[in-house]
C-alpha positions as CSV (number, residue, x, y, z in Angstrom):
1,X,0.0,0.0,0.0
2,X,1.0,3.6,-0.7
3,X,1.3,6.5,1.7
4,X,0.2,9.9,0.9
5,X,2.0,12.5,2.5
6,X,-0.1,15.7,2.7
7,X,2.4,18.9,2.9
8,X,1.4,21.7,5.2
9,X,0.0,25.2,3.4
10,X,2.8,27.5,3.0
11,X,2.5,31.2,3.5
12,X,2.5,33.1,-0.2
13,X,5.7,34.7,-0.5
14,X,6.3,38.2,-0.3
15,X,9.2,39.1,-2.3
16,X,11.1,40.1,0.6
17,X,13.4,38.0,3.1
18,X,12.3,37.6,6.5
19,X,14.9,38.6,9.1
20,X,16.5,35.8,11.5
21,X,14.1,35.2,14.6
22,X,17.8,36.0,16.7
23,X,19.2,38.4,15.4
24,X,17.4,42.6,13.8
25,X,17.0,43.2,10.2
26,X,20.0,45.3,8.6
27,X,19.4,48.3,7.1
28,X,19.4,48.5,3.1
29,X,22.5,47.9,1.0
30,X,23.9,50.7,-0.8
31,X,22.7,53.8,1.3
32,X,26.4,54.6,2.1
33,X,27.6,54.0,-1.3
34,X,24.2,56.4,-2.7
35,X,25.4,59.4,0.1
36,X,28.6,59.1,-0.8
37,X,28.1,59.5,-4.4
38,X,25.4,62.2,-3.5
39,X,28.0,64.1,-1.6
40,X,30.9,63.9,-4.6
41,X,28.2,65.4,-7.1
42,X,27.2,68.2,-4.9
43,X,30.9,68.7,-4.6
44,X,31.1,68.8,-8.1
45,X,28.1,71.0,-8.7
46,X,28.7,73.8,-6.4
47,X,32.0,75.4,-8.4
48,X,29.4,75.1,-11.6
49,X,26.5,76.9,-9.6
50,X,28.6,79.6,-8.2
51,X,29.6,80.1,-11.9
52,X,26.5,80.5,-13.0
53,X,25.6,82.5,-9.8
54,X,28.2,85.3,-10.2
55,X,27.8,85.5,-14.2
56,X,24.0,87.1,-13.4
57,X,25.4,89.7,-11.6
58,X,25.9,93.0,-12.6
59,X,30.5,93.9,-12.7
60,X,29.4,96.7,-10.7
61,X,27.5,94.9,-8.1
62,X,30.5,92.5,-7.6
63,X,33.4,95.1,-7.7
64,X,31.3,97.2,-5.3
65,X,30.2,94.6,-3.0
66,X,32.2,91.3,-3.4
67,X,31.8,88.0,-4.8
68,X,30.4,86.7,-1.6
69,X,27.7,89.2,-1.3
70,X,24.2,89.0,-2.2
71,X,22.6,90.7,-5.5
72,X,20.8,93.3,-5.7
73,X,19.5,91.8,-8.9
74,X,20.2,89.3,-11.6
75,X,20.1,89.8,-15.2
76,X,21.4,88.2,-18.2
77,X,23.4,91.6,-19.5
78,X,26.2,90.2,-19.2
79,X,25.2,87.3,-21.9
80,X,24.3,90.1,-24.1
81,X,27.7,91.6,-23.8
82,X,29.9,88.8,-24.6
83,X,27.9,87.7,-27.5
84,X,27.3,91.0,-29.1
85,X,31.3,92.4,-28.4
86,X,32.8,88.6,-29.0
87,X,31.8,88.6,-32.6
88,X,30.1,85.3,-31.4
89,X,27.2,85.7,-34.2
90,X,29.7,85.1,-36.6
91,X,31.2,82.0,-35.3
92,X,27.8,80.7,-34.7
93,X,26.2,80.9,-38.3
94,X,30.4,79.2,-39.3
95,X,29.6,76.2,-36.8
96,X,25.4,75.7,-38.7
97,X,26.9,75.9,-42.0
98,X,29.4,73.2,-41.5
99,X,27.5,71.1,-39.5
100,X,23.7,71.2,-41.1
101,X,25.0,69.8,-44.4
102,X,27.4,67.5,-42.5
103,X,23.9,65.6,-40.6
104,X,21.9,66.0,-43.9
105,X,25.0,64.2,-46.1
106,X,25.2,61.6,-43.0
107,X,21.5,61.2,-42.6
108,X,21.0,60.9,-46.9
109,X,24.1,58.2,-47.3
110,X,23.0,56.1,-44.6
111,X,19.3,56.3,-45.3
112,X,20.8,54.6,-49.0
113,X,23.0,51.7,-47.8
């Protein structure tokens, strides 16, 4: 004669691990290697910000009162300037010459192949 064996329900698993009776759960793998990483691009942002930060400002306003001094307002004259006295139009419409025919050649011989 055969025996069955009947096996006991199990409990539908969740995905997750459940922690040792003995011993607490540990923390999430990673968080140190995530702060650290959050911490070097923060280091890495602030010299970038600080540019952008002092190019809004007026050269009077920072010869007056200092780099580490707050605005009295922003403004974007400064843009204006170095693109109008830079001859940066110029060099602009030399860089869309060269490249918009250089895409349109790529794009046309590789749309034939």
């Amino acid at each position: 004669m055969t025996a069955t064996v009947e096996r006991p329900a199990s409990r539908p698993r969740t995905g997750r691990r459940q922690p040792w009776k003995g011993r607490p759960e540990r923390p999430p793998r990673g968080i140190g290697r995530h702060a650290l990483l959050g911490g070097i691009a923060l280091l890495w942002l602030i010299p970038l910000l600080w540019a952008v930060y002092t190019s809004l400002r007026s050269y009077e306003d920072t010869a007056s009162n200092g780099y580490f001094s707050l605005p009295r307002s922003f403004g974007v004259d400064n843009y204006t300037d170095a693109w109008t006295q830079s001859g940066m139009p110029h060099f602009f419409w030399n860089s869309v010459l060269i490249t918009v025919p250089a895409v349109l050649g790529t794009l046309l011989f590789s749309a034939a192949v």
